[in-house]
Residue frames as a rotation matrix with the C-alpha (Angstrom) as fourth column:
UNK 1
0.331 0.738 0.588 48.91
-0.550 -0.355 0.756 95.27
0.767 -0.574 0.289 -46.85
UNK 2
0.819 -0.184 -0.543 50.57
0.357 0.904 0.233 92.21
0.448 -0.385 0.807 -45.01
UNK 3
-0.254 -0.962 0.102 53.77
0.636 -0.245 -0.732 94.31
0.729 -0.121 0.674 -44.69
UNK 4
-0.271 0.112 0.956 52.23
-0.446 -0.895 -0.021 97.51
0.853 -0.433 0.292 -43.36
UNK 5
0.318 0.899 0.301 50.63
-0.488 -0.117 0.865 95.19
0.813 -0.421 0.402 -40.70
UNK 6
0.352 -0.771 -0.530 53.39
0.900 0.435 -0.034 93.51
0.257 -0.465 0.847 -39.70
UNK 7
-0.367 -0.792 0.489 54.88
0.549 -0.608 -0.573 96.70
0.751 0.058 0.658 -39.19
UNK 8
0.084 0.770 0.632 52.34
-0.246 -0.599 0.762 98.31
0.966 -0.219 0.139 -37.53
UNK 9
0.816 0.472 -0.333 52.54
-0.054 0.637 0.769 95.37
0.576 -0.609 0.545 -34.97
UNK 10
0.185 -0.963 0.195 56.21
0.593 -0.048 -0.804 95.93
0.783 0.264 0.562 -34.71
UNK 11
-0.521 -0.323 0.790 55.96
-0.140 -0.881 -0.452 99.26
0.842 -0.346 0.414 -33.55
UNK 12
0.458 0.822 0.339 53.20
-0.532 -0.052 0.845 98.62
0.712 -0.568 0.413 -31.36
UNK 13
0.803 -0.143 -0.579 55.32
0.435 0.804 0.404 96.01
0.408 -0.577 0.708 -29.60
UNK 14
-0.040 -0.911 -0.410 58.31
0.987 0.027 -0.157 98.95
0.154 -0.411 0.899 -28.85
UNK 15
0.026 0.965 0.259 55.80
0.171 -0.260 0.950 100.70
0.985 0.019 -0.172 -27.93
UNK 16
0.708 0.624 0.332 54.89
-0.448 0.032 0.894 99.10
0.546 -0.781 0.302 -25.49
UNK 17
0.415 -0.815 -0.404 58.54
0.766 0.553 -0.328 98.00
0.491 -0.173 0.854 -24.74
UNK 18
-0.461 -0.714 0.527 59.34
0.290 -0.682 -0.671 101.26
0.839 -0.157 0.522 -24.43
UNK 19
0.317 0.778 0.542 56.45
-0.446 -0.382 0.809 101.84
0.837 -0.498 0.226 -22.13
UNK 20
0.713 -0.330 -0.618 57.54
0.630 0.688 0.360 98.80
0.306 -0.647 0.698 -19.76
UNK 21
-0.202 -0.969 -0.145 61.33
0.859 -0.104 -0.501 100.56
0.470 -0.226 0.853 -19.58
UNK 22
-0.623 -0.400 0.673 60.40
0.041 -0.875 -0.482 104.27
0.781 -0.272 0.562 -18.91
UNK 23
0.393 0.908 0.144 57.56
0.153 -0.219 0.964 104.12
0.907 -0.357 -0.225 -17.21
UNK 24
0.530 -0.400 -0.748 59.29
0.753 0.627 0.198 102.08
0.390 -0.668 0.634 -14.23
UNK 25
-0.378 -0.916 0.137 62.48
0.903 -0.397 -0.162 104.47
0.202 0.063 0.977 -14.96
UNK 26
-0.122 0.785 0.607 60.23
0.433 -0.508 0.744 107.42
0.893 0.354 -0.278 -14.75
UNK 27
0.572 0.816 0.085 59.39
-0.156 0.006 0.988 106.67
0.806 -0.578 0.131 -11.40
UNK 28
0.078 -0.891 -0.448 62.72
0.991 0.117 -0.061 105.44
0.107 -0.439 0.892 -10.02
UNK 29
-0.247 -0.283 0.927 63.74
0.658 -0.751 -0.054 108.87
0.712 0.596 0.372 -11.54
UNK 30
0.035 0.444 0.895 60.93
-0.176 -0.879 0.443 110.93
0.984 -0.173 0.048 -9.90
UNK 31
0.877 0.268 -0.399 61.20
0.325 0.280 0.903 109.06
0.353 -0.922 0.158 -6.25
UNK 32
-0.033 -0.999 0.000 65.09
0.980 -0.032 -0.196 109.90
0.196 -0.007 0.981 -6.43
UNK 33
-0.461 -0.123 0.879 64.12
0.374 -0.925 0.067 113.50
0.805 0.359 0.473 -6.67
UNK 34
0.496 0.865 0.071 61.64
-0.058 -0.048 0.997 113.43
0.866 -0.499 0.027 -4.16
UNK 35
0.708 -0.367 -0.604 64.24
0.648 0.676 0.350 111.85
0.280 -0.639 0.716 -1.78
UNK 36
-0.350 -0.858 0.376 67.00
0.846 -0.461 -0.266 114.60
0.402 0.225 0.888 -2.81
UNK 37
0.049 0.760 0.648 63.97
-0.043 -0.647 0.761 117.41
0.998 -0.065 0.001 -2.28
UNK 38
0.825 0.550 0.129 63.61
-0.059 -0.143 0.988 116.21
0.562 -0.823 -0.086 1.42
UNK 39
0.395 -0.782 -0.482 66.85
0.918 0.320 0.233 115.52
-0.028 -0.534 0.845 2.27
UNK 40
-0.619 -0.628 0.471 68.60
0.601 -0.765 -0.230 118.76
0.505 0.141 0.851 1.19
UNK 41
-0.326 0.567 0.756 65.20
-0.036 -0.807 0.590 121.20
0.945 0.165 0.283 2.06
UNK 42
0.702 0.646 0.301 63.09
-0.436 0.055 0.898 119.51
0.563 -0.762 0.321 5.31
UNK 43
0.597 -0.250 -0.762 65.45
0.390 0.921 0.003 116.92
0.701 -0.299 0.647 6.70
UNK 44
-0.385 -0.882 0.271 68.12
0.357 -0.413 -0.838 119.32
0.851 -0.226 0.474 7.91
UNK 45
-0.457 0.388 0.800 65.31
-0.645 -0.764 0.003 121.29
0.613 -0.515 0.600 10.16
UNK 46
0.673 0.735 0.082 64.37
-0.657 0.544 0.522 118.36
0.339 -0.405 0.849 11.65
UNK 47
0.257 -0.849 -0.461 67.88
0.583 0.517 -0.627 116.66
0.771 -0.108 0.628 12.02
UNK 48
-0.618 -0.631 0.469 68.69
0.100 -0.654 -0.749 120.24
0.780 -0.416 0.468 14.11
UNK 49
0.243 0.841 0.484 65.79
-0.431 -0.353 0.830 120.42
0.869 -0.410 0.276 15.78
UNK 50
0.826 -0.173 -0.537 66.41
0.511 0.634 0.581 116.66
0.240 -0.754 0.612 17.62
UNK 51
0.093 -0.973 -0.211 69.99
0.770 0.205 -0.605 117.49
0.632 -0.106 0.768 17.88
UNK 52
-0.307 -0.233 0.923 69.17
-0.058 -0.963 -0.262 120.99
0.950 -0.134 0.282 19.90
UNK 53
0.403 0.619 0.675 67.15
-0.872 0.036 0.487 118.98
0.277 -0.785 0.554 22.22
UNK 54
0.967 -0.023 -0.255 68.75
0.212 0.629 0.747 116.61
0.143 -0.777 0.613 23.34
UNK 55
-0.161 -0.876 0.454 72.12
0.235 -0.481 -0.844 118.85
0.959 -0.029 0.284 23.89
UNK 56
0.035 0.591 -0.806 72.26
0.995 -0.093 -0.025 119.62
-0.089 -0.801 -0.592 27.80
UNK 57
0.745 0.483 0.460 71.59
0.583 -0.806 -0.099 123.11
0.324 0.342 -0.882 28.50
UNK 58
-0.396 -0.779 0.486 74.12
0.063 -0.552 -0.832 126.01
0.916 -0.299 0.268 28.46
UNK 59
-0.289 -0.126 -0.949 75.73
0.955 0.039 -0.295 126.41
0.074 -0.991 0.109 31.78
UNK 60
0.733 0.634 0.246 74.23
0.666 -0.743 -0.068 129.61
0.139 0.214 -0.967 33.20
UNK 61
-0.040 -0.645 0.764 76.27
0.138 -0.760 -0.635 133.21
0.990 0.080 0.120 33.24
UNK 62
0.761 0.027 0.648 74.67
-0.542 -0.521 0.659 134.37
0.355 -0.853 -0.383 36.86
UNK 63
-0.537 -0.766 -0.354 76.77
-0.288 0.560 -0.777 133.37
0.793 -0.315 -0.521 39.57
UNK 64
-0.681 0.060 -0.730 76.43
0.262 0.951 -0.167 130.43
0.683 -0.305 -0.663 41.79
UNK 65
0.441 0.707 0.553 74.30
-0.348 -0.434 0.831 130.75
0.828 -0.559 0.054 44.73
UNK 66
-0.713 -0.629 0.310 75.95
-0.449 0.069 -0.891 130.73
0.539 -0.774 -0.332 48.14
UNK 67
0.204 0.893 -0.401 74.06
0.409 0.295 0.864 129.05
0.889 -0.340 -0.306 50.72
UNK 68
0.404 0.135 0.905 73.48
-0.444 -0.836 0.323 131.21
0.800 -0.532 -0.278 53.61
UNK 69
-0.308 -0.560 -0.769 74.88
0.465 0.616 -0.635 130.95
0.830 -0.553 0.071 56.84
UNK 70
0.853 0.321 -0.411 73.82
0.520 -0.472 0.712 131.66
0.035 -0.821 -0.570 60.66
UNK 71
0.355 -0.878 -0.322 78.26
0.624 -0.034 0.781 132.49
-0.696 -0.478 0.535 61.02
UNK 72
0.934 0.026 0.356 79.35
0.300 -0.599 -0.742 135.42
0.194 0.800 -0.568 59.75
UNK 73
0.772 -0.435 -0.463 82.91
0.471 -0.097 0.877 136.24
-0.426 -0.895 0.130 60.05
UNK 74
0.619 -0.135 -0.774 84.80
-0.215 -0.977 -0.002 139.33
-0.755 0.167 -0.633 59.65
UNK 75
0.765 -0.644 -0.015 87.42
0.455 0.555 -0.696 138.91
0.457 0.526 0.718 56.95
UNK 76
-0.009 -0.945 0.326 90.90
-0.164 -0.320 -0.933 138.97
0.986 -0.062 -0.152 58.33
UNK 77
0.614 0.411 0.674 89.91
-0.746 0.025 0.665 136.89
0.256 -0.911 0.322 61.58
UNK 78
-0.459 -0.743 -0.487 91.91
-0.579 0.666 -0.471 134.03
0.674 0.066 -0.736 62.78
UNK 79
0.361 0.851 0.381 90.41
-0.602 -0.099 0.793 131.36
0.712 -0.515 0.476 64.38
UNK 80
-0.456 -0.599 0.658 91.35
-0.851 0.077 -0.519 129.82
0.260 -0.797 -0.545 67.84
UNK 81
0.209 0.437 -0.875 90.95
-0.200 0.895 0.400 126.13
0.957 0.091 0.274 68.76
UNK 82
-0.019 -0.295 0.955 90.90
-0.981 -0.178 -0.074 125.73
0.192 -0.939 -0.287 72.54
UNK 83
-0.760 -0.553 -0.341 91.83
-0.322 0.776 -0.542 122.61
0.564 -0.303 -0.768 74.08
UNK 84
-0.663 0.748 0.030 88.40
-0.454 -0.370 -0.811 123.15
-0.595 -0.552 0.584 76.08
UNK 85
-0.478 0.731 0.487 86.49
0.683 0.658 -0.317 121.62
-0.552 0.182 -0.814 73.24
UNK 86
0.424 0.906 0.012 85.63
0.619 -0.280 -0.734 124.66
-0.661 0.319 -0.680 71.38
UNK 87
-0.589 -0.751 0.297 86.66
0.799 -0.489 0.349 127.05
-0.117 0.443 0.889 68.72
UNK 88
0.722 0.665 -0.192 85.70
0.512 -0.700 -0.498 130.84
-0.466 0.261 -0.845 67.73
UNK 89
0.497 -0.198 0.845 87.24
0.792 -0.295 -0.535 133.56
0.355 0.935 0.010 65.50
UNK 90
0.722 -0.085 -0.687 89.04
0.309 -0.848 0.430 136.87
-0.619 -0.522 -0.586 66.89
UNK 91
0.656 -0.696 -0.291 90.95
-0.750 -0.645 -0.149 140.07
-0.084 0.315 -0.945 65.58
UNK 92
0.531 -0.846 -0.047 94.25
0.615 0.423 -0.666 138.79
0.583 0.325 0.744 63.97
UNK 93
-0.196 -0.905 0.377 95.80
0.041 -0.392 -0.919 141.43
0.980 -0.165 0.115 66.36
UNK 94
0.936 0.163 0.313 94.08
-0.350 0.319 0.881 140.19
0.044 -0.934 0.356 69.71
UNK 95
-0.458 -0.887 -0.054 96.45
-0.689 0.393 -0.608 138.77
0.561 -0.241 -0.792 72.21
UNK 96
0.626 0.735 -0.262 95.15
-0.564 0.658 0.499 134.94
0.539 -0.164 0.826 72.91
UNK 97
-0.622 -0.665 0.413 96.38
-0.745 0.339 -0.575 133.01
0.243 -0.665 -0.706 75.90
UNK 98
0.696 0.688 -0.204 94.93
-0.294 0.533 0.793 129.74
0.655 -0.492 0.573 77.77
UNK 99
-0.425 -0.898 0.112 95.80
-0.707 0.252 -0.661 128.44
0.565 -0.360 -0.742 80.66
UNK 100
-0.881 0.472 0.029 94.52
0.454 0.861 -0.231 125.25
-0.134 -0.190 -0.973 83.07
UNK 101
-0.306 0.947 0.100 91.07
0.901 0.322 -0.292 126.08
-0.308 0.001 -0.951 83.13
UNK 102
0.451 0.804 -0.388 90.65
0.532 -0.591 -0.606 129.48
-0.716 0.067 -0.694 80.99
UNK 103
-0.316 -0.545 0.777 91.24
0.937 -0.048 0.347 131.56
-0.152 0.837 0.525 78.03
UNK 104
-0.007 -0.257 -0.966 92.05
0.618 -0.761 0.197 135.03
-0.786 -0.596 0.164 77.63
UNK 105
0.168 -0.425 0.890 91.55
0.909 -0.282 -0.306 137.12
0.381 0.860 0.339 74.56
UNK 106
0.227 0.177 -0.958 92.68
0.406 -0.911 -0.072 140.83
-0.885 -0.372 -0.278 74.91
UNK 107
0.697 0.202 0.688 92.64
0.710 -0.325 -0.625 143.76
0.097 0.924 -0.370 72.28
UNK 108
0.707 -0.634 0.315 96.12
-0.575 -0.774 -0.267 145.06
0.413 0.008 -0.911 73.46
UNK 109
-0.107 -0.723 -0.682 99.57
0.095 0.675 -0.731 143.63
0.990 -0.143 -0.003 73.93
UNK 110
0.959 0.027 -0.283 99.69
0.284 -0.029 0.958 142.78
0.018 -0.999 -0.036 78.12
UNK 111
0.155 -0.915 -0.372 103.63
0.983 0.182 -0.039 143.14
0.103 -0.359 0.927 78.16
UNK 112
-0.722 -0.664 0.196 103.04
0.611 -0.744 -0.271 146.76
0.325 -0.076 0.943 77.48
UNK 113
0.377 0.886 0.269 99.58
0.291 -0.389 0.874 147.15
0.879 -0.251 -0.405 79.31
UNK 114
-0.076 -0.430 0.899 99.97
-0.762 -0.556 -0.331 149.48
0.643 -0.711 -0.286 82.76
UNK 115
-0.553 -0.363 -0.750 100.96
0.112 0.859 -0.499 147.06
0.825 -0.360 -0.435 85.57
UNK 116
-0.901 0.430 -0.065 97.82
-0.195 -0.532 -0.824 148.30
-0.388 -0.729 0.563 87.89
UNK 117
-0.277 0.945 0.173 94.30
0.537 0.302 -0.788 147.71
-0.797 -0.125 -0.591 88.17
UNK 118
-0.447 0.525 0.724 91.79
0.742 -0.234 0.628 148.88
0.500 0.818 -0.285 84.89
UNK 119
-0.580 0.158 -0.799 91.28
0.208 -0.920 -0.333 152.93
-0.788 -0.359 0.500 85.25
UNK 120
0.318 0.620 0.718 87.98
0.925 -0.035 -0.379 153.42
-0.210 0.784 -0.584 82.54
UNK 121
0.991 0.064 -0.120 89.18
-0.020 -0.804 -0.595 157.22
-0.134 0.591 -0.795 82.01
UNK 122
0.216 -0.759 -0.614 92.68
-0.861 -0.445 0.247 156.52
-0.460 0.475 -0.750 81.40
UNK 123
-0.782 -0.239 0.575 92.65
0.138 0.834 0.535 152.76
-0.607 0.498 -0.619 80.01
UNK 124
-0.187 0.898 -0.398 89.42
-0.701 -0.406 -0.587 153.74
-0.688 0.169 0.705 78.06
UNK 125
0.285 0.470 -0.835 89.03
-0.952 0.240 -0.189 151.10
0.112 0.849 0.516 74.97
UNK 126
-0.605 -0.787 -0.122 90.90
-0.752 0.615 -0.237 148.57
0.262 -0.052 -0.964 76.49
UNK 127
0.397 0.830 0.391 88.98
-0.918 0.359 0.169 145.18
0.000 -0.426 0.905 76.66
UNK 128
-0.874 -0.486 -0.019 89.73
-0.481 0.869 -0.116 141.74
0.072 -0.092 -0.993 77.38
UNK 129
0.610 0.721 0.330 87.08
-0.781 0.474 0.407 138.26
0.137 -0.506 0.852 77.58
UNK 130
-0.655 -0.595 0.465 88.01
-0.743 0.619 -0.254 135.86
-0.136 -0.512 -0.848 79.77
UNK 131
0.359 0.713 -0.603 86.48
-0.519 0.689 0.506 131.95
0.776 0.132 0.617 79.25
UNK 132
-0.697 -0.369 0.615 86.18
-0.689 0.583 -0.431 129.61
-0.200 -0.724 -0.661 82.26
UNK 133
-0.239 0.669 -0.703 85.07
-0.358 0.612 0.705 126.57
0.903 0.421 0.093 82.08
UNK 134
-0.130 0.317 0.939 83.16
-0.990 -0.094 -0.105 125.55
0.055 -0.944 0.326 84.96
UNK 135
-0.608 -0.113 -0.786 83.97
-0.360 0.922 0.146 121.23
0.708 0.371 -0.601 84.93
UNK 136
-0.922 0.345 0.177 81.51
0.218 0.839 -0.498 120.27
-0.320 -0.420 -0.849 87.60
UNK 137
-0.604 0.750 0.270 78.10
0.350 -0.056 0.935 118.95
0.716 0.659 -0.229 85.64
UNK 138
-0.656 0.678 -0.332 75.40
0.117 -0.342 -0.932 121.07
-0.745 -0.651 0.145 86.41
UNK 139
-0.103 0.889 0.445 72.21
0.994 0.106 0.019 122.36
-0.031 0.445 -0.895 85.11
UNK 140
-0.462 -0.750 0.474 72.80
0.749 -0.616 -0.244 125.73
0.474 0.243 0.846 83.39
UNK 141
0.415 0.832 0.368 69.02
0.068 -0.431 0.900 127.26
0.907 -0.349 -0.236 84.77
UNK 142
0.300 -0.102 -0.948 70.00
0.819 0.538 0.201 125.83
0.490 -0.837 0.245 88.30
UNK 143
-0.296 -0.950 0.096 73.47
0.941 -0.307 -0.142 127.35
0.164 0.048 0.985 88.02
UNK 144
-0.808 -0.155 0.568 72.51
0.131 -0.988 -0.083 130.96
0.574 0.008 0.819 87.29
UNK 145
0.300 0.926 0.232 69.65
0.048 -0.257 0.965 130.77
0.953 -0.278 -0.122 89.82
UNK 146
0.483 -0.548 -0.683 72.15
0.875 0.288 0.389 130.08
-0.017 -0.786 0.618 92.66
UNK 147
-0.757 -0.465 0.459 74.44
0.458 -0.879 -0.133 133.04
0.465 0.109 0.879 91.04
UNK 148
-0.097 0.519 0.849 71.61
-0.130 -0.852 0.506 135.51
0.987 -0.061 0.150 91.56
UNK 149
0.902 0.411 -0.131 71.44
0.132 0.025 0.991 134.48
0.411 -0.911 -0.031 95.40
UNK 150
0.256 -0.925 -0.279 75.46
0.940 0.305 -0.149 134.85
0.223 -0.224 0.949 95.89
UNK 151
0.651 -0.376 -0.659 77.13
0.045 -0.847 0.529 137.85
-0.757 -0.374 -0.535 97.72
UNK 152
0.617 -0.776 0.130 79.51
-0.039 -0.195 -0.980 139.73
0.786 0.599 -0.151 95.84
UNK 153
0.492 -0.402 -0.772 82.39
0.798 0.564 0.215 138.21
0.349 -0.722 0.598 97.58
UNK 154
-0.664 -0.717 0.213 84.21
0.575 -0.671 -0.468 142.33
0.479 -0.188 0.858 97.74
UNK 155
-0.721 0.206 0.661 81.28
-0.461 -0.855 -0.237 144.11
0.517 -0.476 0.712 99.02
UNK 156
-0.954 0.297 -0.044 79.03
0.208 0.548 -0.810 141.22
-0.217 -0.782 -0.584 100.45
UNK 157
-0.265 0.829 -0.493 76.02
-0.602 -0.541 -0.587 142.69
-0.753 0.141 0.642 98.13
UNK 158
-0.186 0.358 0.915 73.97
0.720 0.683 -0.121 140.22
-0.668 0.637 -0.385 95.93
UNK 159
-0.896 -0.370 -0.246 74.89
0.045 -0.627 0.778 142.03
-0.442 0.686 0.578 92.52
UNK 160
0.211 0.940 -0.267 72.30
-0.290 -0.201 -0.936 143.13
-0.933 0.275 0.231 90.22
UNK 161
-0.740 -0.037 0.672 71.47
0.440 0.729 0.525 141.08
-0.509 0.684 -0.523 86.90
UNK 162
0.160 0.781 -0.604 70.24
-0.378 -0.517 -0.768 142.85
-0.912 0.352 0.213 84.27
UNK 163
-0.039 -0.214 -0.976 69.54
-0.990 -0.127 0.067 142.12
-0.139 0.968 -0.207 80.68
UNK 164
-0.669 -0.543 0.508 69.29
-0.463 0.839 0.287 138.60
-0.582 -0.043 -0.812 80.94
UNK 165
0.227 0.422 -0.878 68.31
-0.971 0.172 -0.168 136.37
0.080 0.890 0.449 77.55
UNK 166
0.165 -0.012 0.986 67.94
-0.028 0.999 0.017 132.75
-0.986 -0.030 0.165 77.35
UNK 167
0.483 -0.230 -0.845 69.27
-0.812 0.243 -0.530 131.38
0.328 0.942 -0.069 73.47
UNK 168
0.854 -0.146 0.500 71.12
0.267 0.947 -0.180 128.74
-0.447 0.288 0.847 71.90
UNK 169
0.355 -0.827 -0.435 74.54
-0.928 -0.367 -0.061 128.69
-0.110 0.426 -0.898 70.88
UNK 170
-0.571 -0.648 -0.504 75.97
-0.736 0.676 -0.035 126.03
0.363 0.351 -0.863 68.70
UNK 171
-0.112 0.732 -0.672 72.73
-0.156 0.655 0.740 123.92
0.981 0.188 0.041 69.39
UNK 172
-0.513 -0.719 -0.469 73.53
0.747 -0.105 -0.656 124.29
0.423 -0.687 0.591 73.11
UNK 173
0.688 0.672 0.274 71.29
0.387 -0.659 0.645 126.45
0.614 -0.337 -0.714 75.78
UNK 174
-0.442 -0.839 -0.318 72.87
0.882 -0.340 -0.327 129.63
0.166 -0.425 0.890 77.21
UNK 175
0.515 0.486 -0.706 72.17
0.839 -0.454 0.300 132.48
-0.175 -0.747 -0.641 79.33
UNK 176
-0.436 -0.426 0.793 73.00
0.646 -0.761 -0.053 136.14
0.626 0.489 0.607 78.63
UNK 177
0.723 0.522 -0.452 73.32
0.691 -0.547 0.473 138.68
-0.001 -0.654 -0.756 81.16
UNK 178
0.053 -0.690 0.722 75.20
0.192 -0.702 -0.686 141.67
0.980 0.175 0.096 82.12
UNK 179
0.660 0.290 -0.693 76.03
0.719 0.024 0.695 143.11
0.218 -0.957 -0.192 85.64
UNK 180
0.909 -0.131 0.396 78.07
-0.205 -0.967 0.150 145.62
0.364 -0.217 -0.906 87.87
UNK 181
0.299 -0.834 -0.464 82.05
0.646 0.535 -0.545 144.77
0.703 -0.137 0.698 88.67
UNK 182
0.855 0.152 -0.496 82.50
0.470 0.176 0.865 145.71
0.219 -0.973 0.079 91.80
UNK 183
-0.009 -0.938 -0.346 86.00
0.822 -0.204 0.532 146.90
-0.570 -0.280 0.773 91.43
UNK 184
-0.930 -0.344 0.129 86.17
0.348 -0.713 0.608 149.18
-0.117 0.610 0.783 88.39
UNK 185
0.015 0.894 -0.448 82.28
0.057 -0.448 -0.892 150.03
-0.998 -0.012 -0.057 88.71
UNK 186
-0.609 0.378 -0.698 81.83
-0.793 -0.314 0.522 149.49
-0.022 0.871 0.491 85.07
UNK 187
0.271 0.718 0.641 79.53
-0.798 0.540 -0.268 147.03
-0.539 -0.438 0.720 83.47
UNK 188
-0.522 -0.835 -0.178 80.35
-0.740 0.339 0.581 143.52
-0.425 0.435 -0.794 82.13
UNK 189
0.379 0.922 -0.076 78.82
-0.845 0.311 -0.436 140.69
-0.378 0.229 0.897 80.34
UNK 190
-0.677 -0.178 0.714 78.64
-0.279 0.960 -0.025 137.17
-0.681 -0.216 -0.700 80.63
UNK 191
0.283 0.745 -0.604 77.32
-0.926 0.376 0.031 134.83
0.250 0.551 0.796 78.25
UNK 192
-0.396 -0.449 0.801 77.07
-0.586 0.795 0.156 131.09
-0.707 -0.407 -0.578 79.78
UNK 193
0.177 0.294 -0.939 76.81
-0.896 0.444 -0.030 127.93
0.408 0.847 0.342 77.36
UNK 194
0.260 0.107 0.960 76.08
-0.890 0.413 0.195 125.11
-0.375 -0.905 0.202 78.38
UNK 195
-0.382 -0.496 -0.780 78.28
-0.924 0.188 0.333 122.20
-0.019 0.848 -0.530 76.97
UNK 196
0.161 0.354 -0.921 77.11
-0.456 0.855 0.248 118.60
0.875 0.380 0.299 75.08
UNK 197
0.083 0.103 -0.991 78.51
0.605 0.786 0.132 116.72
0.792 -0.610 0.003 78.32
UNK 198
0.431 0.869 -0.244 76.81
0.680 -0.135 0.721 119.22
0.593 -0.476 -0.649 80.74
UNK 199
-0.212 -0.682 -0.700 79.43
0.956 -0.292 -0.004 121.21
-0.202 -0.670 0.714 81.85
UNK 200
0.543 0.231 -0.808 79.91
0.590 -0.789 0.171 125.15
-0.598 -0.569 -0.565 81.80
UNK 201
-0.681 -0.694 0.235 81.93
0.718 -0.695 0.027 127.84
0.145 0.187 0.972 79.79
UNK 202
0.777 0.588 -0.224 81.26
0.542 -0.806 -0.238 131.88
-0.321 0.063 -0.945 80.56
UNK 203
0.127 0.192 0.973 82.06
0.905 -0.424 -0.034 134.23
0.406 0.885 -0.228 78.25
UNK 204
0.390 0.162 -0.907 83.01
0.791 -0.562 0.240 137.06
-0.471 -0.811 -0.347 80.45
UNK 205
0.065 -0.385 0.920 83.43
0.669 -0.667 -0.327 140.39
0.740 0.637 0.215 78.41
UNK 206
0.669 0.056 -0.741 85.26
0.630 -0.572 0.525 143.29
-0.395 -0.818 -0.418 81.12
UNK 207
-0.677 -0.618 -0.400 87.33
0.308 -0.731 0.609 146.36
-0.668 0.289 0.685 81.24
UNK 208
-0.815 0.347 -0.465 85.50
-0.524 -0.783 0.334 148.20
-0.248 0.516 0.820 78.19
UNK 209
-0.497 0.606 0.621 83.00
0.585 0.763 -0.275 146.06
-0.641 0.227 -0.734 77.86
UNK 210
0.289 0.842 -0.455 80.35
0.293 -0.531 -0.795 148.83
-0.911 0.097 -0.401 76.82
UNK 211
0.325 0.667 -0.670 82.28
-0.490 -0.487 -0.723 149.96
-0.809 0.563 0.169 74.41
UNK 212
-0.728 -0.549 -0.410 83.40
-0.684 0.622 0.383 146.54
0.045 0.559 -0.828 72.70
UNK 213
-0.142 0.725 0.674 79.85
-0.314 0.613 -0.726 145.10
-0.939 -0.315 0.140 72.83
UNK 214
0.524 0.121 -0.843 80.01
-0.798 -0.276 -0.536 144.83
-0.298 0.954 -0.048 68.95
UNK 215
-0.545 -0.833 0.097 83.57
-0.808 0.490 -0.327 142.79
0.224 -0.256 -0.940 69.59
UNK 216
-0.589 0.231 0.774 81.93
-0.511 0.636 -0.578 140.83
-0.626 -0.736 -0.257 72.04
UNK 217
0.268 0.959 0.088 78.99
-0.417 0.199 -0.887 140.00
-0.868 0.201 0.454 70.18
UNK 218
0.574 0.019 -0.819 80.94
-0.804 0.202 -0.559 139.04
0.154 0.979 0.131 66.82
UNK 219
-0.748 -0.663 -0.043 83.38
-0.606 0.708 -0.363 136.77
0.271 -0.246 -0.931 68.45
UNK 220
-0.579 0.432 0.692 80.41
-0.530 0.446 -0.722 135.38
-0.620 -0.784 -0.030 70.51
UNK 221
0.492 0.694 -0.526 78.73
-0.742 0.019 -0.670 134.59
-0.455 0.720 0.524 67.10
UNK 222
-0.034 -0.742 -0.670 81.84
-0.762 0.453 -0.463 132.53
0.647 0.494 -0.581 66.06
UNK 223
-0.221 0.019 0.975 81.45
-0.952 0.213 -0.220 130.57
-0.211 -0.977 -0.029 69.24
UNK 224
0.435 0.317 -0.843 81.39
-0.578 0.816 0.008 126.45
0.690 0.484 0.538 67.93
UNK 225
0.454 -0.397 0.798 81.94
-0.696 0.401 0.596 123.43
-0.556 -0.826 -0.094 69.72
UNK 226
0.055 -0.509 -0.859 84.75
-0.816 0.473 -0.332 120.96
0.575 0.719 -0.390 68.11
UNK 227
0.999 -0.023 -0.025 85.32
0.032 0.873 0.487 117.19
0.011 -0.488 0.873 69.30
């Protein structure tokens, strides 16, 4: 009976030895799994997630936006820097001259224009704008109120002024009128601007004017002042 109880007690003690070892081990075991479980299954979808957000964002397909402009200008223009203080844009086949105090564009070669005064039914499309600058400072309002009281110096008649618009050009207040040319009885059209250190330029569109008001007007749109 002494034996069996000694035994008994034995077992009971590696038992509970064994109990101590696996239990622990058991648990080691089952947290290991647990760990493997989230890492391989959840972690990954949550590892991409962060990693999708904080990626910057794809660049976009549309294209860019242009920012707009007041200057539009044909394509295949060339532009002309004048010694005057200003630049604008004109046909690539205009013929541009300056000389002391003005600047000539025309839409035909002069060397092989007729050597006589501008006939509207047989020179018909021909046009030319002359620019003068006008160098004593004035006040452009003044200015074209005087004009409107001035004989025409060929027929001694105080021309008629028609059309006339007040605007801005190149930040810059200018006057926009049209009138009768005495010589070739057509009509022409002036646009004065009035420059940063108070002087004058006009803009004098003749010969075809009428039908190169389009001309006129797109060059006149190019119209900037440079330092």
């Amino acid at each position: 009976m002494a034996e069996e109880k000694i035994k008994i007690e034995v077992s009971k003690k590696k038992v509970k030895i064994a109990l101590y070892f696996f239990i622990p081990l058991f648990f080691m075991v089952l947290g290991a799994l647990s760990l493997w479980y989230y890492q391989s299954r959840i972690w990954p979808y949550q590892n991409k997630k962060t990693v999708e957000t904080s990626l910057p964002p794809a660049p976009s397909t549309s294209a860019p936006t242009k920012k707009k402009s007041n200057q539009t200008i044909p394509s295949g223009w060339q532009e002309f820097n004048s010694s005057f203080g200003f630049s604008l844009y004109h046909p690539s086949d205009w013929h541009v001259e300056e000389g002391q105090n003005h600047v000539q564009l025309k839409n035909f070669d002069p060397e092989t224009a007729p050597p006589r005064e501008y006939i509207p039914e047989l020179d018909k499309d021909l046009f030319k704008i002359e620019i003068y600058v006008i160098n004593d400072p004035t006040d452009i309002d003044d200015w074209f109120t005087e004009l409107k009281t001035k004989p025409d110096p060929m027929t001694d008649d105080i021309p008629q002024y028609f059309n006339v618009k007040k605007m801005t050009i190149d930040g810059q207040k200018a006057i926009f009128y049209e009138c009768l040319a005495s010589m070739s009885g057509t009509i022409t059209g002036h646009t004065l601007i009035q420059t940063p250190n108070n002087k004058l330029i006009d803009l004098w569109g003749l010969l075809s004017y009428e039908n190169n008001k389009s001309s006129y007007n797109q060059i006149l749109s190019t119209f900037k002042f440079i330092d």
